[in-house]
C-alpha positions in Angstrom: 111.6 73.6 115.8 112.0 76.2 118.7 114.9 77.7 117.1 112.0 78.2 113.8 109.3 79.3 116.1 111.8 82.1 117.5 112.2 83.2 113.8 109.2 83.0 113.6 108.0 85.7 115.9 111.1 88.2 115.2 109.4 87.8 111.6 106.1 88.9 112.6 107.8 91.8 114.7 109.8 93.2 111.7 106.8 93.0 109.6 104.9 95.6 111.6 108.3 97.8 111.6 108.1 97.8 107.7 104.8 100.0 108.2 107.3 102.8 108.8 108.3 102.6 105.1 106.7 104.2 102.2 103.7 103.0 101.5 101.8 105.4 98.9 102.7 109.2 97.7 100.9 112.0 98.8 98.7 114.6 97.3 96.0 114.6 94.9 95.7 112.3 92.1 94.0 115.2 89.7 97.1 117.3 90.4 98.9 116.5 86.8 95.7 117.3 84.5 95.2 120.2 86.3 98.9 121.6 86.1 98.6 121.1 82.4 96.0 123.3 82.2 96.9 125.9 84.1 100.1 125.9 81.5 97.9 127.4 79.1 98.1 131.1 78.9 94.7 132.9 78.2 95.6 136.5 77.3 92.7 139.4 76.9 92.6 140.0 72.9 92.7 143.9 71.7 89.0 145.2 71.4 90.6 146.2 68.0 90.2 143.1 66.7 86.9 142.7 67.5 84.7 143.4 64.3 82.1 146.4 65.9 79.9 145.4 63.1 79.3 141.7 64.1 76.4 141.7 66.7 76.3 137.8 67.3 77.3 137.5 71.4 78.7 134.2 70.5 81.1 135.7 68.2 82.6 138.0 71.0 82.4 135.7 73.7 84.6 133.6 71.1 87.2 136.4 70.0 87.6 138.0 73.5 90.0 135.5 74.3 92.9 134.2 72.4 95.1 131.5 73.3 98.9 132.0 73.4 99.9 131.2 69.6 102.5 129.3 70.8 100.7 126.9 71.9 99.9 123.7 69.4 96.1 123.1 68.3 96.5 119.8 69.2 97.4 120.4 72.9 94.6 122.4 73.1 92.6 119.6 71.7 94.2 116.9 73.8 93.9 118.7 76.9 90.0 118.9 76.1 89.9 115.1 75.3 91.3 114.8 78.8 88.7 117.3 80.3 85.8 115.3 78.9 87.1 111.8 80.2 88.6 113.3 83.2 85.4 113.9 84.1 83.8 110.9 83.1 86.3 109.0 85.2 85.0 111.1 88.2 81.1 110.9 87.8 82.4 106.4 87.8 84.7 107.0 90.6 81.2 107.9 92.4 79.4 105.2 91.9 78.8 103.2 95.0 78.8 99.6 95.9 74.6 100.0 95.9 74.9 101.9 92.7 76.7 98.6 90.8 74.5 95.8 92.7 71.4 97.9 90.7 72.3 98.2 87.8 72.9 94.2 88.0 69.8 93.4 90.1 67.8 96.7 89.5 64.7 95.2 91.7 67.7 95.9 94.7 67.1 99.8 94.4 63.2 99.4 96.2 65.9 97.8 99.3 69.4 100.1 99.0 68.5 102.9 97.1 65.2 104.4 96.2 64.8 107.4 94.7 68.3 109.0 95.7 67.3 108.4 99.4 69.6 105.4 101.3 68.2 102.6 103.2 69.8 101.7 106.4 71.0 98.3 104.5 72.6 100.3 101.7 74.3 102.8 104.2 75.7 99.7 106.1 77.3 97.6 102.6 78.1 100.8 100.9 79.8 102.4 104.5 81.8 99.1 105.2 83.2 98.1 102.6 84.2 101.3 101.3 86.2 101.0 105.1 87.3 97.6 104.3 88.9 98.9 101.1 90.6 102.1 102.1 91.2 101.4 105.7 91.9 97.5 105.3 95.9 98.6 106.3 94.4 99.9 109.4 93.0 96.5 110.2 96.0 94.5 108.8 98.1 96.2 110.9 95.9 96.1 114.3 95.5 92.0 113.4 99.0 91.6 112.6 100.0 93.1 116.5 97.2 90.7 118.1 98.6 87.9 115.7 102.1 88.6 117.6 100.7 88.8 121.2 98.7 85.0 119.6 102.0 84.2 118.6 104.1 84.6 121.7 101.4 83.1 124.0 100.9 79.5 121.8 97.8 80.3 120.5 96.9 78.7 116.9 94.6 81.2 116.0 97.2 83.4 115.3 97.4 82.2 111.8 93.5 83.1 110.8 94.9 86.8 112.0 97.6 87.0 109.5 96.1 85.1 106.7 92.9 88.0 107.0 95.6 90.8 107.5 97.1 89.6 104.4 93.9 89.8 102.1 93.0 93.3 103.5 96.3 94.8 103.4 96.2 93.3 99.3 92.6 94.6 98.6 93.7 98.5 100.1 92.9 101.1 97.7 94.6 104.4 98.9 92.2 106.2 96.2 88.8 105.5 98.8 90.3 108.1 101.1 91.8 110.6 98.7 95.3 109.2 97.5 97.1 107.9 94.5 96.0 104.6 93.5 100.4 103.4 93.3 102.2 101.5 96.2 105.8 102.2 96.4 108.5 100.0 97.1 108.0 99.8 101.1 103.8 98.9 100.6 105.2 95.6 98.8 108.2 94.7 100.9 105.6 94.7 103.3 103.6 92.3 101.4 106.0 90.1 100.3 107.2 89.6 104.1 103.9 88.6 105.1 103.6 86.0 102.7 107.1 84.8 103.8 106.0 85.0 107.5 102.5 83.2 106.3 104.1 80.6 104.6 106.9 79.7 107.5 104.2 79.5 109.9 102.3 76.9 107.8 105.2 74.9 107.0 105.7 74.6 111.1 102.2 74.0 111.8 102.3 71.2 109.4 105.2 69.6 110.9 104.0 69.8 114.5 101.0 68.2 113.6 102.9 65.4 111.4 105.7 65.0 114.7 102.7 65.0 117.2 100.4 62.9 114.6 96.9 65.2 115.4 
């Protein structure tokens, strides 16, 4: 069983090592849409083609600007569908943790949020667990090292540490603090460790306290 408790702990130290693998990509999750658009090319129309005799603003504002024939209708269309749920994605994205306990209990916005203006409750749910979500690595990672110093020293409580470390490192979401919403390879190596680690640990508790009988 010492020989298992040694594994153990050189589990628990590789675990925090696999934190130096890649976790999520960088840069900024709009950055596809808006390279599509920019693809368009908007070119200046001849003022010959303008018909002088048409007076209707709209009509000008309409035929000053000609996209490149070679691109497709539909595209053009597409890319518009996209605008118009692009943005509808976004105005969602915004909605706070207050904003979806209203609109379930809407008697809650006289206590979170009245009239656009935040109560210090609904700063406080709204603040931390928007940190519990997109920092919840951050604090997997600091339990995880305490967890290892429990570890070495015999302490029990160790295994409440890596059990919560687990569920906040599961529930990150990289969006909150302005990344893609994908974990690569190394964010679920990571994972998958833990639960290896979590679930030796358990096994030896288990048999200590059937060998000891407590």
């Amino acid at each position: 069983m010492t020989a298992t408790k040694k594994i153990s702990r050189y589990l628990q130290i590789i675990l925090l090592l696999t934190f130096f693998l890649p976790f999520f990509p960088s840069g900024c999750i709009e950055s596809s849409y808006e390279d599509s658009v920019d693809s368009l090319e908007v070119t200046e129309a001849p003022v010959s083609q303008i018909d002088s005799s048409c007076t209707d603003s709209s009509y000008i504002t309409d035929t000053s600007l000609s996209i490149n024939p070679g691109i497709d209708t539909l595209t053009v269309d597409s890319l518009k569908d996209k605008s118009r749920s692009h943005d509808t994605s976004s105005n969602s994205a915004k909605e706070t943790i207050s904003d979806n306990l209203i609109k379930r209990v809407s008697f809650l916005k006289y206590f979170l949020k009245f009239d656009y203006k935040y109560s210090g409750i609904g700063y406080i749910i709204d603040t931390i667990l928007l940190m519990v979500i997109g920092f919840g690595i951050i604090i997997s990672f600091v339990l995880w090292l305490i967890g290892l110093f429990l570890k070495n020293k015999g302490n029990k409580w160790f295994h409440v540490l890596n059990i919560a470390g687990l569920l906040l490192f599961y529930i990150t979401n990289p969006i909150v603090v302005g990344f893609y919403n994908q974990k690569l390879w190394g964010y679920w190596v990571c994972f998958w460790w833990a639960v290896a680690m979590i679930i030796l640990d358990l096994y030896i508790f288990f048999k200590m306290r059937k060998i000891t009988g407590a």
